[in-house]
Every structure is written in C-alpha cells, then in structure tokens.
C-alpha positions in Angstrom: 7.6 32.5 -29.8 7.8 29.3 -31.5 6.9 26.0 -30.1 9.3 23.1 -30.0 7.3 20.4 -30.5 10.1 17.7 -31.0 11.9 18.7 -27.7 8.3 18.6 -25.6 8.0 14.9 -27.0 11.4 14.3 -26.2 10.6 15.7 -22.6 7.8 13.3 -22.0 9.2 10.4 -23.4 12.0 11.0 -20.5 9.1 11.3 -18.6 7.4 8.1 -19.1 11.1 6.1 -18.8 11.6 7.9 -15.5 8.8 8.0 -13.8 9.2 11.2 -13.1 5.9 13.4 -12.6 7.6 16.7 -14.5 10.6 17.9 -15.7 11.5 21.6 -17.1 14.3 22.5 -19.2 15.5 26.3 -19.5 17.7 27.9 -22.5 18.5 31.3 -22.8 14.9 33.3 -22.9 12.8 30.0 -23.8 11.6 27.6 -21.2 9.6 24.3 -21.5 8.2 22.1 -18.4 6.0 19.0 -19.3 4.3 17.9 -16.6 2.2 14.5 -15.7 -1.0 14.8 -14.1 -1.4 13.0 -11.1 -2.6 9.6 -11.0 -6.0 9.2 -8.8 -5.9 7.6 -5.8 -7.1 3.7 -5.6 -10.2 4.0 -3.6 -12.3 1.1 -2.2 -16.3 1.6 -2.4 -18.6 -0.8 -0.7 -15.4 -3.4 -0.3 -15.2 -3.0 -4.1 -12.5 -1.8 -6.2 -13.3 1.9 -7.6 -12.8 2.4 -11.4 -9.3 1.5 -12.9 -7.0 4.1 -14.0 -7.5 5.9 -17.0 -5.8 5.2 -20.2 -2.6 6.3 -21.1 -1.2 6.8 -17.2 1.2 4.1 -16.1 0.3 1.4 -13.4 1.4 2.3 -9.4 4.0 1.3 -8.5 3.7 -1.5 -5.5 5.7 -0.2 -2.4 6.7 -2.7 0.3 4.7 -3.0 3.4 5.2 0.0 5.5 7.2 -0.5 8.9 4.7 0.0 11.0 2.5 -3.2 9.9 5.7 -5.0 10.8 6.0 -2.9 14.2 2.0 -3.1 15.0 2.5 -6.9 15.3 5.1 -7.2 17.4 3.4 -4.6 20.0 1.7 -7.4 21.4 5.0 -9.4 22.4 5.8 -8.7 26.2 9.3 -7.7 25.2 8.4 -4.9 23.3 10.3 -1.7 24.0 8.4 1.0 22.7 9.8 4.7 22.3 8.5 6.8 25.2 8.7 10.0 22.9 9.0 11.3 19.0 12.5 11.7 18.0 15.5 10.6 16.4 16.8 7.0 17.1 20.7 6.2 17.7 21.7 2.9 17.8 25.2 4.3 19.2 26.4 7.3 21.8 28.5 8.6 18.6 28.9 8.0 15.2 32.8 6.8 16.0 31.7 3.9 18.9 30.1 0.8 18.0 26.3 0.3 18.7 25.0 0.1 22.6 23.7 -3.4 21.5 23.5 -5.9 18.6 20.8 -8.6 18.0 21.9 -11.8 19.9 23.6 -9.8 23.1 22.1 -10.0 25.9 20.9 -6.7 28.3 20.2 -6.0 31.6 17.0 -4.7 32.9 18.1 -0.5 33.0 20.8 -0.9 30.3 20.5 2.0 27.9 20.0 0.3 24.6 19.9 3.2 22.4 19.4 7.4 22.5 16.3 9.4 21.6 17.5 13.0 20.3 14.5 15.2 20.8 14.5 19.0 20.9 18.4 18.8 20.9 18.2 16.3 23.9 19.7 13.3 23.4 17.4 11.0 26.1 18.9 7.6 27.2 16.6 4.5 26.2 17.0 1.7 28.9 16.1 -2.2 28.8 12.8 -2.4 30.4 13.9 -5.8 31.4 17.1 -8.3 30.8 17.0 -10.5 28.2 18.6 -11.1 25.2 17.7 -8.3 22.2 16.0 -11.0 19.4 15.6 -7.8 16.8 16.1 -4.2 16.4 13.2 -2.7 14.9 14.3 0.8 13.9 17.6 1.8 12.0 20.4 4.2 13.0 19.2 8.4 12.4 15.8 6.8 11.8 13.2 9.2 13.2 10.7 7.0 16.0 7.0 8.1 17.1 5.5 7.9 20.6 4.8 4.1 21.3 6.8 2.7 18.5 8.3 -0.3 18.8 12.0 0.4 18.8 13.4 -3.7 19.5 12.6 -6.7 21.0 13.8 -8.4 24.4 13.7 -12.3 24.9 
C-alpha cells in the first residue's frame, strides 16, 4: 500500500481552514482520514489561568454568552414566567397562525402565551398575571428546561 503523502497534507490544510476536527476521504480500496487532536480544556487553578495551549493547535474560538446567563438575570424580575416543565416551546398553536403574543401586546392574567409540547402533549402556558409582554426569552421549536425563564410581563 503506498502512502499519499501530498493528499494527507492536502487533507489537513482543509483542516486547519475549516476548523474542522477530521475529515476522511474514501477511493476505490484506499482510504485516508486525518484527524486533529482535541484541544484541552481551559482550566482555572487557584484563580489562575492553567498552561496555554500547545503549539501548533489553533486558538478557541469565543462563543457568545450562553442564554441562560441572559435568562438567570432576569429570574429575579417579578414578571418572570418561568416554564413549569422540560419541553418544546411554541410561540404559536400551529405553524400556519400567527404567534399567541408579540413583545409590546398586552395579556391578561390566564392568557395562554405560548404551548409546551412534552411527551407528545402540547401543555397550554398562561400569563401568570396581565401586563404587557416587555420580551420573549425563548424562540419558536426551542427546547425549554424546568424553571426557565420563557418571557417577561410588565
């Protein structure tokens, strides 16, 4: 078997302009992967940064804040509805209607504001109070967790 040493450099140079951690190409009865080994965590010792990275491996990438920082803070405002279950949030009783609500619209306390689909159920969401719906914190299909804030109720 011979070795293809030009295609295997041509396989991690796609690689490295990807990002991609592997890739495999497969001809007739020959078959190369290149793979990149995984980049080690960032870990804090003591409040201090661990090692850096070794050589050769690329920077990480940043990735917004997560959601729930954004979600975690607004738990604390009184008009907070939070998802009573883990599921799947709708915004809208089917994908062919417009949304239950929009930001700016104003609800009444009991008014379902969106559907929770769990175990094939889809559970109506209601207003825990009347107000007017400041921000929608989750997206339509989005899936929720217990306690998560789903929108906010002025």
């Amino acid at each position: 078997m011979q070795i293809d040493a030009d295609a295997i450099r041509q396989l991690a140079k796609l690689l490295d302009e990807t990002g991609l951690a592997e890739i495999e190409i497969a001809e007739k009865d020959s078959r190369i992967r290149v793979v990149r080994p995984a980049a080690p965590a960032q870990m804090t010792i003591g409040g201090h940064a661990a090692p850096a990275l070794p050589a050769g491996l690329p920077p990480p990438v940043a990735l917004p804040p997560p959601v729930e920082a954004e979600g975690s803070v607004a738990a604390d405002h009184p008009g907070a509805l939070k998802s009573p279950m883990v599921g799947v949030a709708w915004l809208r009783p089917d994908p062919n209607t417009k949304p239950f609500i929009q930001p700016g619209e104003r609800v009444a306390e009991g008014q379902t504001v969106l559907l929770i689909e769990a175990m094939k159920t889809f559970n109506q969401i209601k207003a825990h109070r009347g107000g007017t719906i400041s921000r929608i914190m989750v997206a339509d299909g989005s899936p929720v967790e217990y306690a998560e804030v789903l929108m906010l109720i002025e």
